[in-house]
ROLUMKE-366906 format. One line per field, with one value per residue: residue number from 1; x negated, y, z negated of N, C-alpha, C, O in turn. Coordinates in steps of 0.2 Angstrom, whole numbers, plus 5000, padded with zeros to 4 digits. Atoms other than C-alpha are relative to their C-alpha. Layout:
% residues N
i = (NUM;...) .
n.X = (X;...) .
n.Y = (Y;...) .
n.Z = (Z;...) .
ca.X = (X;...) .
ca.Y = (Y;...) .
ca.Z = (Z;...) .
c.X = (X;...) .
c.Y = (Y;...) .
c.Z = (Z;...) .
o.X = (X;...) .
o.Y = (Y;...) .
o.Z = (Z;...) .
% end
This chain:
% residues 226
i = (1;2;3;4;5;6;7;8;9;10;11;12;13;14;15;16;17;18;19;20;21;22;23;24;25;26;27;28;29;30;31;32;33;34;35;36;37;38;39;40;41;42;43;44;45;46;47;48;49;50;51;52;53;54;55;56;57;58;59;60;61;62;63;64;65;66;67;68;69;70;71;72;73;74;75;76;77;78;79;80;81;82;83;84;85;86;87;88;89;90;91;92;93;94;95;96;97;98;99;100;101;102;103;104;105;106;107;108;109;110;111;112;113;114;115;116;117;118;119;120;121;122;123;124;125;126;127;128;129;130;131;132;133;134;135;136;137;138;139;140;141;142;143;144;145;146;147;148;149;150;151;152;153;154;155;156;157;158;159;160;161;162;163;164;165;166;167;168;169;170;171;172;173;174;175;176;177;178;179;180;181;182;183;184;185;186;187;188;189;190;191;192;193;194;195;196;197;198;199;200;201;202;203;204;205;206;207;208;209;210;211;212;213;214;215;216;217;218;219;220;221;222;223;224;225;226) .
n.X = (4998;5006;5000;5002;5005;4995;5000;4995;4993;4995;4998;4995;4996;4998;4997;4992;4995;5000;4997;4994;5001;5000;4994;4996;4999;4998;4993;4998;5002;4995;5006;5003;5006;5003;4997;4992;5000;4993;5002;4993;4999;4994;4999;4995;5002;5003;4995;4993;4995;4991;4992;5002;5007;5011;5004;5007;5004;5003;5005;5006;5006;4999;4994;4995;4996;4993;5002;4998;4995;5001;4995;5003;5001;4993;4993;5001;5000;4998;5002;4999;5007;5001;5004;5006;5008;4998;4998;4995;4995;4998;4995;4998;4994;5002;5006;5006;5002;4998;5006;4999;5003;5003;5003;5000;4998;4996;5007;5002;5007;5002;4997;5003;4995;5000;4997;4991;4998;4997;5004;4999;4993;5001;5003;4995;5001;4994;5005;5008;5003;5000;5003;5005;4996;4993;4993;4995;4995;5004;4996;4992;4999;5001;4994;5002;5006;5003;5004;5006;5004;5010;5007;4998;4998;4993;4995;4995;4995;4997;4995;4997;4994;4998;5005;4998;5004;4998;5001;4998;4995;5005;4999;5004;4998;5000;4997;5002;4998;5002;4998;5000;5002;5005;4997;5001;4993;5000;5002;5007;5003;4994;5006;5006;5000;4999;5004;5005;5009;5004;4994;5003;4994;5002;4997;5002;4996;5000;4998;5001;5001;5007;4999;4997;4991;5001;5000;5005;4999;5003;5002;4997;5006;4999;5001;4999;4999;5005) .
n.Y = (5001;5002;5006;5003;5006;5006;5002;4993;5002;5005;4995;4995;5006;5005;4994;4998;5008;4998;4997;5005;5006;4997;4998;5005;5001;4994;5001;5005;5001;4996;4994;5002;5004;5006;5001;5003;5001;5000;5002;5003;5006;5003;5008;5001;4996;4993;4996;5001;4997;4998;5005;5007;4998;4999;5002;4995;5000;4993;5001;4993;5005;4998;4999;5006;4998;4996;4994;4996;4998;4995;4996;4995;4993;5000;5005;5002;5005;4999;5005;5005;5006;5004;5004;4998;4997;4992;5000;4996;4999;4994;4999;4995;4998;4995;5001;4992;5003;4998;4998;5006;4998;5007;4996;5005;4997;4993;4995;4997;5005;5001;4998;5001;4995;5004;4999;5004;5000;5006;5005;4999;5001;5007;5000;5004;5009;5004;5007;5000;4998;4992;4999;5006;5004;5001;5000;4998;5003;4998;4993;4997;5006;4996;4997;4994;4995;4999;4996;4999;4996;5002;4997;4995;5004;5002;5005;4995;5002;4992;5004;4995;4998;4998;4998;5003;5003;4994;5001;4997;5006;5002;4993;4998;4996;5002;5003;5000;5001;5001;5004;4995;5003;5003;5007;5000;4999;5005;4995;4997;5008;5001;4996;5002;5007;4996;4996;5005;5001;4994;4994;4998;4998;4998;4998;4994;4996;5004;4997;5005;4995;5002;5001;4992;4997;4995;5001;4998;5002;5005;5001;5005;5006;5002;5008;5000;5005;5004) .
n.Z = (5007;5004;4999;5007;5000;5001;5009;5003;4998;5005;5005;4997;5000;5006;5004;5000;5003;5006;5002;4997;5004;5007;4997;4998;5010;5003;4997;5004;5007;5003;5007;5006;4998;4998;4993;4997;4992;4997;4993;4996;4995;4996;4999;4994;4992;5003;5003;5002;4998;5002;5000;5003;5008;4999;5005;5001;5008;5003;5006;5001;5006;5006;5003;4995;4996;5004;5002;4994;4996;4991;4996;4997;5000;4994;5000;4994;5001;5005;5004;5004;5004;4995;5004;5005;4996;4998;4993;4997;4994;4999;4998;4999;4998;4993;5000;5003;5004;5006;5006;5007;5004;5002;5007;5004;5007;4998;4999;4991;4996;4993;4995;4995;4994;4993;4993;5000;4994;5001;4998;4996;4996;4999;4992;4999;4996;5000;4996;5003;4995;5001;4994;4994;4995;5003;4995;5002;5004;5008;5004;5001;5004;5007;5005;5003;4999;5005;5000;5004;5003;5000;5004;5004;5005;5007;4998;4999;4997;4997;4997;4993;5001;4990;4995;4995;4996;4992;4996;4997;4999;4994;4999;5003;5006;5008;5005;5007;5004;5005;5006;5005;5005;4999;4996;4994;4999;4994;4994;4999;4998;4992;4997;4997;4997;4992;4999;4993;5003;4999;5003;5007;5004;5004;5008;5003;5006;5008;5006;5004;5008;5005;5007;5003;5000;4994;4994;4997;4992;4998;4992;4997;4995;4996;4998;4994;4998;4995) .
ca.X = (4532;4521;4524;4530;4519;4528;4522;4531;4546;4550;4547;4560;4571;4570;4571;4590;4595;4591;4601;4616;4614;4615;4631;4639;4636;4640;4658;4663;4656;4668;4663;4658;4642;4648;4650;4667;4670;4688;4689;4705;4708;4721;4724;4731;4724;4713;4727;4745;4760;4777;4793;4782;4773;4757;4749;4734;4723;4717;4705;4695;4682;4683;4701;4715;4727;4742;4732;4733;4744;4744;4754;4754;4752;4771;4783;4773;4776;4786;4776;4779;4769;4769;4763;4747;4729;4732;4742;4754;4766;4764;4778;4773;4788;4779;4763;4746;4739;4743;4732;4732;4730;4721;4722;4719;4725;4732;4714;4712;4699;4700;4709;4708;4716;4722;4728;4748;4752;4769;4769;4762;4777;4777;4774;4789;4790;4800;4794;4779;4775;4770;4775;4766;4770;4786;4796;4813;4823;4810;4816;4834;4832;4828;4839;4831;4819;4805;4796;4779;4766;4745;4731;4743;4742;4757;4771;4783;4800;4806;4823;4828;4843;4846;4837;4840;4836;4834;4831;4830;4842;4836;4842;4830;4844;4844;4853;4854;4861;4861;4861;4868;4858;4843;4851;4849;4869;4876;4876;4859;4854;4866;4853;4838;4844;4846;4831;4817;4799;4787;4804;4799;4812;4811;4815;4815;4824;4820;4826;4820;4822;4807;4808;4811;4827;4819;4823;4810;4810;4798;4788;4794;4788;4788;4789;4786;4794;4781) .
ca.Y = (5331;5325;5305;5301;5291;5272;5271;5289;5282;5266;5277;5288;5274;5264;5281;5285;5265;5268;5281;5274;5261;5271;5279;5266;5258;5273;5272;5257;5261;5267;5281;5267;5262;5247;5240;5238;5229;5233;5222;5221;5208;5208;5188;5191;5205;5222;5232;5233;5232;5237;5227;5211;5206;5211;5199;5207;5201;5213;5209;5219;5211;5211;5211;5198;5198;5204;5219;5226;5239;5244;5257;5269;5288;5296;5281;5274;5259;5245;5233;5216;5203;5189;5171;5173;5180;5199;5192;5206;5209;5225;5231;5247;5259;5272;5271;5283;5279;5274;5278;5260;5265;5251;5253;5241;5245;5262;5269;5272;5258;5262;5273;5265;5270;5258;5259;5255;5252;5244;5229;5225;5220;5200;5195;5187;5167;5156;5137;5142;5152;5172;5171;5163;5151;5139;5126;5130;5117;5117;5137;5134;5119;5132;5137;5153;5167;5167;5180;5178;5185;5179;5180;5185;5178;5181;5170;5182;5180;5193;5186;5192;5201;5203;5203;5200;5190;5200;5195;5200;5191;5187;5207;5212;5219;5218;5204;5206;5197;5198;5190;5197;5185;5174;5161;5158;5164;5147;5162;5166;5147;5146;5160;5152;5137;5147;5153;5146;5142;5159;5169;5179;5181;5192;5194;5211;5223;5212;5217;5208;5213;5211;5206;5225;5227;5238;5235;5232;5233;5221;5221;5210;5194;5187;5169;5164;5150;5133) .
ca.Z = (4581;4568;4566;4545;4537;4535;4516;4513;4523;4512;4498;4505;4506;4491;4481;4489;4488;4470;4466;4477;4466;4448;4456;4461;4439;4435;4444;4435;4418;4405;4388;4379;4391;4394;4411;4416;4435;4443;4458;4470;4482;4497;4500;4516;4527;4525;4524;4518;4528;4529;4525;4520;4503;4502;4490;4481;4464;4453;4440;4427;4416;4401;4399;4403;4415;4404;4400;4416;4425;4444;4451;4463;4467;4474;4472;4489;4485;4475;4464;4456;4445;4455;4445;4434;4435;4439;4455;4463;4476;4486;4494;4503;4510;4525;4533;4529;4515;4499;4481;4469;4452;4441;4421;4408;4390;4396;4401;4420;4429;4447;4460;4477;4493;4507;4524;4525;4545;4551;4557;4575;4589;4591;4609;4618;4624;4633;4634;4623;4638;4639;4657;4673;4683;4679;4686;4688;4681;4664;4663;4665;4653;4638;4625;4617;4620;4604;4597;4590;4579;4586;4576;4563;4544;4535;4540;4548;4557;4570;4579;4597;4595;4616;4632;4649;4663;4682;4698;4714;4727;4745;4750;4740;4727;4706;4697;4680;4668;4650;4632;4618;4607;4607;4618;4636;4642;4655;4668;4666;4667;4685;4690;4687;4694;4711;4712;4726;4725;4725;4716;4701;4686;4672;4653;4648;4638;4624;4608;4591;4572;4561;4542;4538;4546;4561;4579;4591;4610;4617;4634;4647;4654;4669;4677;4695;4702;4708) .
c.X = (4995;5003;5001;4996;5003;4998;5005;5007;5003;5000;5005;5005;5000;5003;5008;5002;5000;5005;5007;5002;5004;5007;5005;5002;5003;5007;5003;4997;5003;4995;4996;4993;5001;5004;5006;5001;5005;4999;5007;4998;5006;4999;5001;4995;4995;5003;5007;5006;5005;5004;4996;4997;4996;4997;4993;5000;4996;4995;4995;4999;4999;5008;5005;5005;5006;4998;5000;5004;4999;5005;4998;5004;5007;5003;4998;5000;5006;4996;5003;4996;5004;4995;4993;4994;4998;5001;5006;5002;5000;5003;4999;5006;4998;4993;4996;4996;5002;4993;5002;4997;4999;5000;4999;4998;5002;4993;5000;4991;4997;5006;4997;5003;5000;5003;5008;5001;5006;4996;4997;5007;4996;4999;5006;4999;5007;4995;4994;4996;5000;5002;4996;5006;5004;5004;5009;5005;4998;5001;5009;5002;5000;5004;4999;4994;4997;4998;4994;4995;4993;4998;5006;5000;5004;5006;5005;5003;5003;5005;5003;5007;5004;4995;5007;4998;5001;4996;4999;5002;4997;4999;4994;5004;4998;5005;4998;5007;5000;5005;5000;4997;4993;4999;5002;5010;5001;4998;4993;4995;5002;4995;4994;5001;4999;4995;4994;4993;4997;5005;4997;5008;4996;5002;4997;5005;5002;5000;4999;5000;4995;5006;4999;5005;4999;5000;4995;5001;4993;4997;5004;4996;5003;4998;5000;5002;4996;5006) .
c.Y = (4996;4992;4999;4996;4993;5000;5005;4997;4994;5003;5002;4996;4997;5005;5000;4992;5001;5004;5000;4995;5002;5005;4997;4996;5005;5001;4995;4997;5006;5005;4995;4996;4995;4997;4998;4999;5000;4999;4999;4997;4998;4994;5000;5004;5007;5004;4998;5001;4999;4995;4993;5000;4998;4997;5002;4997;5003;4994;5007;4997;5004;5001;4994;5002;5005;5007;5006;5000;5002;5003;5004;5007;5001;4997;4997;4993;4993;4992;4994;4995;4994;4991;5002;5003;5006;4997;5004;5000;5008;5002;5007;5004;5007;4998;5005;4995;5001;4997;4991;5003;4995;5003;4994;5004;5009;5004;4996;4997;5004;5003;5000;4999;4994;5003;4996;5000;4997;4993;5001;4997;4992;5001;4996;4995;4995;4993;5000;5003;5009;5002;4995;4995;4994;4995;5002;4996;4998;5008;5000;4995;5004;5003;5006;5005;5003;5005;5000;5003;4999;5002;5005;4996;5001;4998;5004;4998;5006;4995;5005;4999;5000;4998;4997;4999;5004;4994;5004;4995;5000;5008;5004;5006;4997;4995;4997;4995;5000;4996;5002;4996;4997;4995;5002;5001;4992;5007;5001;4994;4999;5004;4999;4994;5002;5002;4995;5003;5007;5005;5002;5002;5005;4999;5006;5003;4997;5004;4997;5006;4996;4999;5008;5003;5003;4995;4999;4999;4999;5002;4994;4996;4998;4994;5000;4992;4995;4995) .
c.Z = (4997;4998;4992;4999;4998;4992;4998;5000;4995;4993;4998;4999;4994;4994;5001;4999;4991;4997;5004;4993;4993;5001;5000;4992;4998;5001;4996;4993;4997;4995;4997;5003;5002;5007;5002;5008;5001;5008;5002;5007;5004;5004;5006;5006;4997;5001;4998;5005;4999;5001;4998;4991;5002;4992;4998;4993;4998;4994;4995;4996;4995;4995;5004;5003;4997;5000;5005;5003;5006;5001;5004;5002;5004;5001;5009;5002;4994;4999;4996;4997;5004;4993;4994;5002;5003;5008;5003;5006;5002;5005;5005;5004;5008;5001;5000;4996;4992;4995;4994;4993;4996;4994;4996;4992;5000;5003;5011;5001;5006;5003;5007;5004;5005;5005;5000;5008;4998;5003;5010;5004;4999;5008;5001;5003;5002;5000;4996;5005;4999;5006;5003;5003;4997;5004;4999;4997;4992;4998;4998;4997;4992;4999;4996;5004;4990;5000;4995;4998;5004;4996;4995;4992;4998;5005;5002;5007;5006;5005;5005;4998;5008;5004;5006;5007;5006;5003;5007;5006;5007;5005;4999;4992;4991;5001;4993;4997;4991;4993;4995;4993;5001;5007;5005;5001;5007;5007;5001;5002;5008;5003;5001;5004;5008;5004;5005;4999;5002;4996;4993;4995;4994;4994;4997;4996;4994;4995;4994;4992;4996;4993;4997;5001;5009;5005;5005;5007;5002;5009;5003;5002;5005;5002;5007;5000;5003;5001) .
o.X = (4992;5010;4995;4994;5007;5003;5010;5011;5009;5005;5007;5008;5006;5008;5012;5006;5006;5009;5010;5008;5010;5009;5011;5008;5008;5010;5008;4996;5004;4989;4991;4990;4996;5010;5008;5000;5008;4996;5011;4994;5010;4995;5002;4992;4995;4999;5008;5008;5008;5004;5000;4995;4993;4997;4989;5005;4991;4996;4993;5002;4997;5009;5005;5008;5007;5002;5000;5007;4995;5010;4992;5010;5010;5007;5002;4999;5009;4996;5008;4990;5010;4990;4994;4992;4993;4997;5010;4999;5004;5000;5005;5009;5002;4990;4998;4995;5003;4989;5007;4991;5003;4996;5001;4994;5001;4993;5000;4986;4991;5011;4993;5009;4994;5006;5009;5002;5007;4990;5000;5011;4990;4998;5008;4995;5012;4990;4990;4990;5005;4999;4994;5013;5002;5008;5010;5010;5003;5002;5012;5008;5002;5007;5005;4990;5000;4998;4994;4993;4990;4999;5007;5005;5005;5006;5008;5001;5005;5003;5006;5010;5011;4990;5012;4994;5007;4992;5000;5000;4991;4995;4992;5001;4996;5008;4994;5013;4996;5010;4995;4999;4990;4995;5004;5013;4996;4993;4991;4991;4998;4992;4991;4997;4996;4995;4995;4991;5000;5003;4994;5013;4990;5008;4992;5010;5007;4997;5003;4998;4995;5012;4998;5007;5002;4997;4993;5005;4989;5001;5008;4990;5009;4993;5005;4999;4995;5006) .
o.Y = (4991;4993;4999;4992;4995;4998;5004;4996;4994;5003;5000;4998;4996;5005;4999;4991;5001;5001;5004;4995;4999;5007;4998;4996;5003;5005;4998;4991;5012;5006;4997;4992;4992;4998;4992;5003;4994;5002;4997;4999;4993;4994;4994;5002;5008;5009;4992;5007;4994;4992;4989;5004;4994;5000;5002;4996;5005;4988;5012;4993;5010;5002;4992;5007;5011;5011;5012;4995;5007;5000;5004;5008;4997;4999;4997;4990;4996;4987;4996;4994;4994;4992;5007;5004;5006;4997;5000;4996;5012;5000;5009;5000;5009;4996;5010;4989;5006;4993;4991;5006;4990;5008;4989;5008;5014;5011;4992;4999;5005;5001;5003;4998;4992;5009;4990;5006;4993;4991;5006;4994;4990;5006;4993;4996;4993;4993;4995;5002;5012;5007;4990;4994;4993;4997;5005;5000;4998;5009;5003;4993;5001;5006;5007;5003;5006;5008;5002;5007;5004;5008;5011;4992;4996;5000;5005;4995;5011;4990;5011;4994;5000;4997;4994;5003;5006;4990;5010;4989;5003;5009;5008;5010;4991;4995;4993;4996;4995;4994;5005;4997;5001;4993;5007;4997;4991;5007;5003;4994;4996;5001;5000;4992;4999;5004;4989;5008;5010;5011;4998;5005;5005;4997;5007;4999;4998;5009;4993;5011;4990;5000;5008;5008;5002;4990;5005;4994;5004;5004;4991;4996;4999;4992;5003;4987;4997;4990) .
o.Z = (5000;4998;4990;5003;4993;4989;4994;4996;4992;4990;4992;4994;4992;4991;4997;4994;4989;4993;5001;4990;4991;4996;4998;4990;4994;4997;4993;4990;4999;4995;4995;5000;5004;5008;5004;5011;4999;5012;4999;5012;5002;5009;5007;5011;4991;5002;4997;5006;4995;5005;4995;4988;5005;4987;5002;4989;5001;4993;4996;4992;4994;4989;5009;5002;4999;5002;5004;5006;5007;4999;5005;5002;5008;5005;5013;5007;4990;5003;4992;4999;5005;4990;4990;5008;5006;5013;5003;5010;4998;5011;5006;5008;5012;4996;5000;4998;4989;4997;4991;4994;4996;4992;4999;4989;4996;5003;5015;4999;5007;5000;5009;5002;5007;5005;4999;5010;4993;5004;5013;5000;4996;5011;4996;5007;4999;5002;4996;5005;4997;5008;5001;5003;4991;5009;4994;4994;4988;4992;4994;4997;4987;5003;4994;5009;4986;5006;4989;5002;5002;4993;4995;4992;4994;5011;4997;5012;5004;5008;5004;4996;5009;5001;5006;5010;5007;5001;5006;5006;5008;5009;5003;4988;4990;5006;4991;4998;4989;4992;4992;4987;5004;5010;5006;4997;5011;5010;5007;5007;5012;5008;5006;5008;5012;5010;5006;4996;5007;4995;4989;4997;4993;4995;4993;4994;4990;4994;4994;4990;4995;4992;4991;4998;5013;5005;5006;5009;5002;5014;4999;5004;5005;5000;5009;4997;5008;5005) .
% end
């Protein structure tokens, strides 16, 4: 095969960046020639999810905050104004994608499409622990089982509804017991107390409701006795 020549190639290259370019102005330029820049800005995350507010700043230059409306495509959503500065609150209601529509003074700026996911699950904690090893009178000294977010920015609550703690007893059969709430049950505490160095306990069939109402059922952690 014949080898381009590098002059032809940057050529080749600056010509398409060029016209990239004049597309892209030409995208954010109204009838009247002159440039108009419609910018949106999610403050929190690169998508939008369900059951939380999704803070988002719109901007479009040339025009002050008041003058701009956002909506979106399908009732996918429910919007609010939020303080000053084109600052909104988006609300989405399913996941896909929903269409934002951006207008200022009734003329249509910008139709831009995001990613709507739920949320992901929180991860379950006792002790500030995911699991591992545990003495046993610092387990059965604990008053709740948490559910937390990692690496998560918006400040979200998700509250164990149930779980419950198992065993296996020197037989080798189950003992379960469980809690219909967050709170370690005294029998559940009497359980760990019983347990002997190398013994593994569980918390499973964790159950927790996010800030959208929905139920989540949770992995199980486990803890070994030192």
């Amino acid at each position: 095969m014949k080898k381009l020549n590098p002059k032809l190639m940057r050529v080749f290259f600056t010509t398409i960046t060029t016209v990239l370019f004049i597309l892209m102005v030409a995208a954010c330029t109204n009838k009247s020639n002159k440039e108009v820049v419609t910018a949106i800005s999610l403050t929190k995350m690169n998508v939008l999810y369900i059951g939380v507010d999704n803070p988002v700043v719109i901007a479009v230059s040339g025009h002050s905050s008041d003058e701009i409306e956002v909506s979106v495509l399908d009732d996918a959503a429910k919007i609010t104004v939020t303080g000053e500065k084109g600052q909104f609150i988006i609300n989405p209601k399913r996941p896909g994608v929903l269409t934002m529509v951006v207008k200022a003074k009734g003329i249509t700026m910008l139709e831009a499409m995001f990613r709507v996911k739920a949320l992901p699950n929180p991860v379950v904690m006792v002790n500030g622990q995911q699991g591992g090893y545990i003495d046993k009178d610092v387990l059965a000294a604990q008053e709740e089982v948490t559910a937390f977010m990692p690496n998560f920015d918006f400040d979200l609550k998700f509250t164990i509804q149930s779980f419950v703690v198992s065993t296996a007893d020197k037989n080798g059969y189950m003992i379960q017991i469980s809690s219909d709430s967050n709170k370690l049950t005294e029998q559940q505490k009497e359980l760990i107390k019983k347990l002997k160095k190398g013994q593994r306990v569980n918390f499973e069939e964790v159950k927790a409701m996010g800030p959208d109402g929905s139920i989540r059922d949770l992995p199980a952690i486990v803890f070994e006795i030192i």
